[in-house]
PLY file of the C-alpha trace (Angstrom):
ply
format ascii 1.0
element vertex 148
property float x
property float y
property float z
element edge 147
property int vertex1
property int vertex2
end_header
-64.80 -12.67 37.67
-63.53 -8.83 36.91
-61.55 -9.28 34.25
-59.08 -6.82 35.47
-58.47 -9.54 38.53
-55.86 -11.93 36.83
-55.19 -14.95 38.75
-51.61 -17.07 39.02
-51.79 -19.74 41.48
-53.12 -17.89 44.54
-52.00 -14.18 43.62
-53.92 -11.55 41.90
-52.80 -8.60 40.15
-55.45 -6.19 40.58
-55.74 -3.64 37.79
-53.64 -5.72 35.39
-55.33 -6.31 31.62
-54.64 -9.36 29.36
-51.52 -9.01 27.96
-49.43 -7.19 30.49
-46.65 -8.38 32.48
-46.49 -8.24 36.14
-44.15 -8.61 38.67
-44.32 -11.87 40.75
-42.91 -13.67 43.36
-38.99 -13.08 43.65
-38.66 -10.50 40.88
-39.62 -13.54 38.89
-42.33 -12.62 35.78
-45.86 -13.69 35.57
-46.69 -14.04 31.93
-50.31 -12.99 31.31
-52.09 -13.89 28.26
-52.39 -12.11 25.12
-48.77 -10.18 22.36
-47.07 -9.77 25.25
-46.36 -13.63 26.79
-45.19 -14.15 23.60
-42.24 -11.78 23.68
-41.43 -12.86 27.18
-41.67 -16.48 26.10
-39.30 -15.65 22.99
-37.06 -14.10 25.11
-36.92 -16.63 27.56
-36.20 -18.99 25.01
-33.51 -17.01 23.47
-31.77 -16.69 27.15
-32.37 -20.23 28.16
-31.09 -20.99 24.33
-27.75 -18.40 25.37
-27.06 -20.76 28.35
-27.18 -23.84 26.71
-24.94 -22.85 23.84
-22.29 -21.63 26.51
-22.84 -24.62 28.83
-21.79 -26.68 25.53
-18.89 -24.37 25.31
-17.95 -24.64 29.19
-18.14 -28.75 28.98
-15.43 -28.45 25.55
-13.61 -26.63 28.34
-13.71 -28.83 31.28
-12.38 -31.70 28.29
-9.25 -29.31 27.15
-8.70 -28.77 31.25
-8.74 -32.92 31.38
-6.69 -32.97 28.77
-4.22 -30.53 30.22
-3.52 -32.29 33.76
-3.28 -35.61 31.36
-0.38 -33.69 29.03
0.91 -32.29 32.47
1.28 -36.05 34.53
2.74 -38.10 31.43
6.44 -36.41 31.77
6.11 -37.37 35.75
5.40 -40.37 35.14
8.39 -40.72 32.34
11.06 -39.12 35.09
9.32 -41.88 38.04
10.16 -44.97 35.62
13.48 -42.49 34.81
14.44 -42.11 39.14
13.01 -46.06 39.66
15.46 -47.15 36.75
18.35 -45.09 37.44
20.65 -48.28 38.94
20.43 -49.91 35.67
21.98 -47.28 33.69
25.00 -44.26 33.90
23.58 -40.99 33.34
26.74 -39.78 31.76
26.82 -42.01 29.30
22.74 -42.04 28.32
23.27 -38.13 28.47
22.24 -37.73 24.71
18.93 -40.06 24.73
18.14 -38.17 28.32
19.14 -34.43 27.32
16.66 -34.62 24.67
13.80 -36.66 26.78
13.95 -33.90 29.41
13.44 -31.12 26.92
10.18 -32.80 25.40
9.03 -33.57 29.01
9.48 -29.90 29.76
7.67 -28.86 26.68
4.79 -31.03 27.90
4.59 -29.74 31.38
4.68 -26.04 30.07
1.77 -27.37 27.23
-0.05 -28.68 30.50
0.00 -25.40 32.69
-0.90 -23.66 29.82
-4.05 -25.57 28.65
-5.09 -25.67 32.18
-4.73 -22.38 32.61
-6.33 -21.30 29.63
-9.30 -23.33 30.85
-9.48 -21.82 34.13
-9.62 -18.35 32.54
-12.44 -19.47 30.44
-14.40 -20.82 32.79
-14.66 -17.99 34.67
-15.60 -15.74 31.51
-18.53 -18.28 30.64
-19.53 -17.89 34.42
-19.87 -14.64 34.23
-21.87 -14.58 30.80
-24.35 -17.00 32.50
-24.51 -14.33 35.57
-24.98 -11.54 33.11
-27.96 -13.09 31.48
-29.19 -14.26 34.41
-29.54 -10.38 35.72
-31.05 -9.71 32.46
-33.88 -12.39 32.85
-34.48 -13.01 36.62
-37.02 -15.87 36.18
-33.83 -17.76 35.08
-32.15 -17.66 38.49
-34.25 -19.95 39.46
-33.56 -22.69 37.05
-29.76 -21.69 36.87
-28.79 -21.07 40.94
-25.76 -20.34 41.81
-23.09 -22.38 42.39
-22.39 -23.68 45.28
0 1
1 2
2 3
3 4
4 5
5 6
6 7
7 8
8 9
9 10
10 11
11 12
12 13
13 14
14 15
15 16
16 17
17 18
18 19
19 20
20 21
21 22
22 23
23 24
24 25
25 26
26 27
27 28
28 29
29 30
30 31
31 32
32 33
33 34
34 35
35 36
36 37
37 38
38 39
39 40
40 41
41 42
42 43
43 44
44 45
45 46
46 47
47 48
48 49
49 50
50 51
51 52
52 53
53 54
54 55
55 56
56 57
57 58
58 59
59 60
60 61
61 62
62 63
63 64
64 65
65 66
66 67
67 68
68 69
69 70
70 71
71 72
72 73
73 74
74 75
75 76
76 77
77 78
78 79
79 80
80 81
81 82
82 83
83 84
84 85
85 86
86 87
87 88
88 89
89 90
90 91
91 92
92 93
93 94
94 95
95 96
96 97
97 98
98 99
99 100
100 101
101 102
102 103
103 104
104 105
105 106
106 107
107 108
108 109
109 110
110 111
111 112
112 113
113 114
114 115
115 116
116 117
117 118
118 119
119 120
120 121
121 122
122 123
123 124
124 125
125 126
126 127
127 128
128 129
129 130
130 131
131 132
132 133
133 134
134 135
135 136
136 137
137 138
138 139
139 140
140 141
141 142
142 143
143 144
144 145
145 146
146 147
């Protein structure tokens, strides 16, 4: 065989040495033998290494966004028992043990909205760090597609 005809499954890069890199199959690499698969392979690793450290980062998020909705549903479910029990009791005269129930249920609905939010922002920045790197390395698209 001509060793300038390099084979990869059924495609051959005519003219191609050992060593250099060569486009494939949907802008995807095909790593040839010899220095140069060894950078891409480093740098593979190093990407696929990227992802994984922000996928870590984007399931701490999704448990601070959990978090969040459970901070945000405890104060309804104080004011429910509150509205369910209100027969049993005059609101006039529990003013100063409901005055300052209200105002920590408030504080934890704004805590909730906030963590939520927060999360929602950051989800979106770590999507977009796993897009960018993605464009950087193309074989990765098609280990990390696009969600749906």
């Amino acid at each position: 065989m001509d060793p300038r005809l390099l084979r990869e499954g059924s495609v051959y890069a005519e003219g191609a040495r050992p060593g250099d890199v060569v486009e494939g199959k949907g802008n995807s690499l095909i790593e040839l033998a010899g220095a140069d698969a060894d950078a891409v392979r480093r740098s593979e690793s190093v990407s696929i290494s990227r992802i994984q450290l922000i996928l870590a980062e984007k399931r701490t998020t999704l448990a601070v966004m959990r978090t969040g909705i459970g901070v945000f549903t405890l104060p309804l479910s104080v004011i429910t028992v509150l509205v369910a029990t209100s027969r049993s009791y005059d609101v006039l005269e529990t003013y100063h043990l409901l005055a300052p129930l209200l105002g920590i249920c408030a504080g934890l609905v704004v805590l909730g909205i906030y963590l939520v939010h927060r999360s929602v922002r950051r989800i979106k920045k770590q999507d977009a760090l796993i897009n960018r790197i993605k464009q950087q390395d193309p074989g990765l698209a098609e280990f990390y597609g696009d969600p749906l």
